[in-house]
C-alpha positions as CSV (number, residue, x, y, z in Angstrom):
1,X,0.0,0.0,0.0
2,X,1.1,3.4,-1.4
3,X,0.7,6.8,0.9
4,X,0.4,9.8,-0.3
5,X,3.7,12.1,-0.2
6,X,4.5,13.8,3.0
7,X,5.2,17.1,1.1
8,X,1.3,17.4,0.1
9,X,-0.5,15.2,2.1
10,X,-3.9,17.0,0.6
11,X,-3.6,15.6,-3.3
12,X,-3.5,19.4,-4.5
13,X,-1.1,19.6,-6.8
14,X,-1.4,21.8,-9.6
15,X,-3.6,24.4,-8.1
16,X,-0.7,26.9,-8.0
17,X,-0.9,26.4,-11.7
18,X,-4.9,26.2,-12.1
19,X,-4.9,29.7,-9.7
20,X,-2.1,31.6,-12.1
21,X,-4.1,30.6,-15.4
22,X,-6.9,31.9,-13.7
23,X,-4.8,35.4,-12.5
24,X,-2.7,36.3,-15.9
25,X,-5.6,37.1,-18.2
26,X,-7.1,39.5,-15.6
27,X,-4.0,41.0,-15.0
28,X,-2.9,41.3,-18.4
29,X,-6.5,42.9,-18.9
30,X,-6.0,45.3,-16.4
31,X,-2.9,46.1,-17.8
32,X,-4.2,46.6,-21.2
33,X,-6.7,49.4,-19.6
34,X,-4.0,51.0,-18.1
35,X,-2.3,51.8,-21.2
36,X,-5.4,52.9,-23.0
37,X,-6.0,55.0,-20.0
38,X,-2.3,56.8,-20.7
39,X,-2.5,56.9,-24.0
40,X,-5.8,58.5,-24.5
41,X,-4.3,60.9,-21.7
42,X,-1.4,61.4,-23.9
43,X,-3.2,62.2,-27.2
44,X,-6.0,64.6,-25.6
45,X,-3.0,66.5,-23.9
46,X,-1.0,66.9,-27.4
47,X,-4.2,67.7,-29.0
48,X,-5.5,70.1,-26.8
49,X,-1.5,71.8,-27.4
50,X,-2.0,71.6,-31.6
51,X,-5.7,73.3,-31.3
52,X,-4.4,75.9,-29.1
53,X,-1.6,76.6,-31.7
54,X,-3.8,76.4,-34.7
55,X,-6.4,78.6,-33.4
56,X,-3.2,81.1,-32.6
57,X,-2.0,81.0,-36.1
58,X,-5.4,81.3,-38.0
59,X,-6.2,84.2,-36.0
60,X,-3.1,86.2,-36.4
61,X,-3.7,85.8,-40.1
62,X,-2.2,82.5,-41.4
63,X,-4.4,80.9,-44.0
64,X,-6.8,78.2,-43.0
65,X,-5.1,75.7,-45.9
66,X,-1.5,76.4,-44.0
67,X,-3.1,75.8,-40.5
68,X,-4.8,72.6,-41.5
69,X,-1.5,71.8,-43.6
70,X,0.6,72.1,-40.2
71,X,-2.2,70.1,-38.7
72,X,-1.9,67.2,-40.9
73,X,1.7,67.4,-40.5
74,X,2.2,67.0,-36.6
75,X,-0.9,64.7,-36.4
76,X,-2.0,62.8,-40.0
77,X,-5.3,61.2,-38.1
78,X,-6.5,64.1,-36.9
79,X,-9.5,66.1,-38.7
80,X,-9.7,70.2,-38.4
81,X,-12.9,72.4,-38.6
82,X,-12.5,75.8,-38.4
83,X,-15.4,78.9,-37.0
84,X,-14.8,82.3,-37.0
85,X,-17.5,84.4,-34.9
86,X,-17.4,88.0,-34.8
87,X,-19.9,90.7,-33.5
88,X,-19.6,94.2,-33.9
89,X,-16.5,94.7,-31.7
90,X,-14.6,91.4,-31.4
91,X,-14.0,88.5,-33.1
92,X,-12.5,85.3,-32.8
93,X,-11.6,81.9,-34.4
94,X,-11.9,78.9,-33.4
95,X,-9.7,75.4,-34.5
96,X,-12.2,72.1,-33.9
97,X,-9.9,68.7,-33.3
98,X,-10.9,65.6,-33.6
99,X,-9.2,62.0,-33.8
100,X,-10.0,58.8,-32.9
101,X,-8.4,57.0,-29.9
102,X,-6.0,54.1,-30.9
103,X,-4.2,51.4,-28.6
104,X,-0.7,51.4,-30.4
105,X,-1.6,52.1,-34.1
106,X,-3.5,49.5,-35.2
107,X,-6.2,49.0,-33.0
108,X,-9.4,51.4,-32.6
109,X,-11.1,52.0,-30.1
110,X,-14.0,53.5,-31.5
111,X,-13.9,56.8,-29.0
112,X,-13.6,60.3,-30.7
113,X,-11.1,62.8,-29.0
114,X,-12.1,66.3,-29.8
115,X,-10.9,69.6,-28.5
116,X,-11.5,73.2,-29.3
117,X,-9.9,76.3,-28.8
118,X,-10.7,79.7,-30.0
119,X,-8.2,82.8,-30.1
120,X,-9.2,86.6,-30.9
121,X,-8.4,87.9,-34.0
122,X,-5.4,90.5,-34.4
123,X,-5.8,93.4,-36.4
C-alpha cells in the first residue's frame, strides 16, 4: 500500500498552476486598460497643445489651408474644422480637433477625442 507524499498530504497539486491561469488574463487585462487609460491621456493633452496653436496661427492671419496643412503634419489622423464668430467689436476663431483613440496604431477604439480652442483675432 502506497501513501500519499508527505510534502502534500492534501492531493493538490497543480492548483498553484490552475490559480495563475486563472490570474494572468485578468492582469494582463487590467494592464491593457492601463495603457489605453495613458495613452488616451497622452493624445488629448497633445491635441488640446496643436488646437491651441492652430487657433493662434489662423487668427493672427495665417491661412486656414496652412493651419490645416501644419495640422496634418504633426498629427495625420487628426481632422480640423475651423469657425470664425465675430460681433460688432470682437471676433474670434476657433480650431475644432478631432481623432479617434487608438491602442498602439492599429487597433481602434471607436472613441472620438475632440478639443476646441478659439483665439481673438489680431488686427
Amino acid at each position: 500500500m502506497r501513501s500519499r507524499s508527505r510534502a502534500n498530504p492534501r492531493g493538490d497539486d497543480g492548483a498553484i498552476t490552475a490559480e495563475f491561469a486563472v490570474a494572468l488574463p485578468a492582469v494582463v487585462g487590467v494592464l491593457a486598460l492601463c495603457l489605453s487609460a495613458v495613452g488616451a491621456v497622452s493624445t488629448h493633452t497633445v491635441l488640446t497643445s496643436l488646437a491651441v496653436e492652430s487657433a493662434r496661427a489662423w487668427a493672427r492671419g495665417e491661412s486656414w489651408d496652412a493651419v490645416q496643412a501644419s495640422v496634418a503634419r504633426r498629427q495625420p489622423a487628426a481632422t480640423a474644422s475651423g469657425t470664425e464668430r465675430s460681433d460688432a467689436t470682437l471676433g474670434e476663431r476657433c480650431v475644432t480637433l478631432a481623432m479617434p483613440l487608438r491602442l498602439g496604431s492599429w487597433i481602434e477604439l471607436g472613441v472620438l477625442l475632440e478639443e476646441t480652442a478659439c483665439a481673438p483675432i489680431e488686427p
